[in-house]
C-alpha positions as CSV (number, residue, x, y, z in Angstrom):
1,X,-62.0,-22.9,0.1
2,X,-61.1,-23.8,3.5
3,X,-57.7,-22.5,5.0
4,X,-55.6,-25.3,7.1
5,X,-53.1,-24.9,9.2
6,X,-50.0,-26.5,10.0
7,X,-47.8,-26.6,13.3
8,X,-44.5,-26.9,12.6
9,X,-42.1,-28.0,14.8
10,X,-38.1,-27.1,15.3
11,X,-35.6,-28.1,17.4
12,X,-32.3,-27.1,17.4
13,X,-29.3,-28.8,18.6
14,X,-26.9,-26.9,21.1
15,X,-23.9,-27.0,20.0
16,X,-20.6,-24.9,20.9
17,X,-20.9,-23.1,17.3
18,X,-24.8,-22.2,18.1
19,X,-25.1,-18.9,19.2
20,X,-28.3,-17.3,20.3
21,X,-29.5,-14.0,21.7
22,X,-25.8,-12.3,21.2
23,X,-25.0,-8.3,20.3
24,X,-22.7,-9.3,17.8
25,X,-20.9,-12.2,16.2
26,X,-17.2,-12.6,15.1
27,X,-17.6,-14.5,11.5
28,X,-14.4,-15.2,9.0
29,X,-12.6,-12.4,10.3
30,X,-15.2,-9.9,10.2
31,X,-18.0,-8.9,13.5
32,X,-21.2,-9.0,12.4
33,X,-23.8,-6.4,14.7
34,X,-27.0,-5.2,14.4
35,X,-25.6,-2.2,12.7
36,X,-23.4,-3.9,10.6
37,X,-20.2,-5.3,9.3
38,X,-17.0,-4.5,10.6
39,X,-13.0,-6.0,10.8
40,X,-12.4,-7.8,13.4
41,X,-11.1,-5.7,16.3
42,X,-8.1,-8.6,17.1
43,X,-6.6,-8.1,13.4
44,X,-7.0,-4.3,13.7
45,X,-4.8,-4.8,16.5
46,X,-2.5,-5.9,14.6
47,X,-2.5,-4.2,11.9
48,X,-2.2,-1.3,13.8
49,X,1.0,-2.9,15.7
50,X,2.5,-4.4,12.6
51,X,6.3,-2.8,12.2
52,X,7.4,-1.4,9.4
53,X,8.8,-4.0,6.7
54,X,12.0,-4.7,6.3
55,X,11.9,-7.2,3.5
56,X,9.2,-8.0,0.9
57,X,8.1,-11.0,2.4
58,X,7.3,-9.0,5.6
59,X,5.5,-6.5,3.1
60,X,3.7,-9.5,1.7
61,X,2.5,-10.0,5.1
62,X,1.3,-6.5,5.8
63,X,-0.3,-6.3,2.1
64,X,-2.0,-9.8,2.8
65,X,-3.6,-8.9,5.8
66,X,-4.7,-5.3,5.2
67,X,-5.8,-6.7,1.4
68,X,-8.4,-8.6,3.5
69,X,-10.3,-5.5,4.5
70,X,-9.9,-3.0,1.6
71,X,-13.3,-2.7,1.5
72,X,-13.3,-0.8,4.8
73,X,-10.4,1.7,3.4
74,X,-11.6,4.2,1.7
75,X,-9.5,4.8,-1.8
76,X,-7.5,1.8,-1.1
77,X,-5.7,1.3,-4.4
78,X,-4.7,4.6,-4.4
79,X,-3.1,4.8,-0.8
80,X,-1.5,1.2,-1.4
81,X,-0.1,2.1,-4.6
82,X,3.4,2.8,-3.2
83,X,3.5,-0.4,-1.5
84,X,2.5,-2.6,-4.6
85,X,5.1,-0.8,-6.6
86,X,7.8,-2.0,-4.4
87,X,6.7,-5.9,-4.4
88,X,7.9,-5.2,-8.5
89,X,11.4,-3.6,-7.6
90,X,14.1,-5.8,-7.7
91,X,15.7,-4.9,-4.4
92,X,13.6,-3.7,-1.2
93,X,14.2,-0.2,-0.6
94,X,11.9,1.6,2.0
95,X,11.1,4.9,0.5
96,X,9.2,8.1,2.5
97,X,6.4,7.1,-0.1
98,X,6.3,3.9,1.3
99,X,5.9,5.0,4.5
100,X,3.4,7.7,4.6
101,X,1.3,4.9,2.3
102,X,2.1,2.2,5.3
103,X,0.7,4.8,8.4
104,X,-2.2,6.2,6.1
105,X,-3.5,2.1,5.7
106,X,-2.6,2.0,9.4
107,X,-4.6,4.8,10.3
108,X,-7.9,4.4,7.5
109,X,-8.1,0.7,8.8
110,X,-9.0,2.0,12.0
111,X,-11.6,4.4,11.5
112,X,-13.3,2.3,9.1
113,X,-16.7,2.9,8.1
114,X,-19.9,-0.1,9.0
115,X,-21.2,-1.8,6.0
């Protein structure tokens, strides 16, 4: 049997969304390197500047964004718990649960592990 071969030729487009011979690559929130995934550093920024909540819609927006990346906190259910529990109370009352729940998320989200 006789072996053939082909030549194949590609071209590719330039386009502002190419992006070629980079370190690393910011992709749906997340920056994708050679060693891995991790959060983007702009949301950890704030995350980590977010003030505490004063009304549940605030904590919506604090559990929304750090629900993103639970996959980078370590025992995330567990630490959040507090937080949750509060989105069922009928009035908003910040507790010292809440709050040691609300800096330990703070603090895990930014020594996150690579994926």
């Amino acid at each position: 049997m006789k072996a053939t071969s082909r030549v194949v030729s590609l071209k590719v487009k330039m386009r502002p969304k190419c992006i070629f011979g980079v370190e690393c690559v910011g992709y749906l929130g997340h920056t994708i390197t050679k060693f891995g995934v991790q959060p983007d550093p702009d949301k950890v920024k704030a995350i980590i500047d977010w003030l505490v909540p004063l009304s549940l819609t605030g904590l919506h927006g604090f559990l929304g964004i750090i629900d993103f990346y639970q996959r980078f906190v370590r025992h995330y259910a567990r630490i959040a718990s507090p937080l949750t529990e509060l989105l069922k109370c009928a009035t908003f009352t910040w507790t010292s649960q809440a709050q040691q729940a609300f800096t330990e998320l703070r603090k895990q989200i930014t020594t996150t592990p690579i994926l």
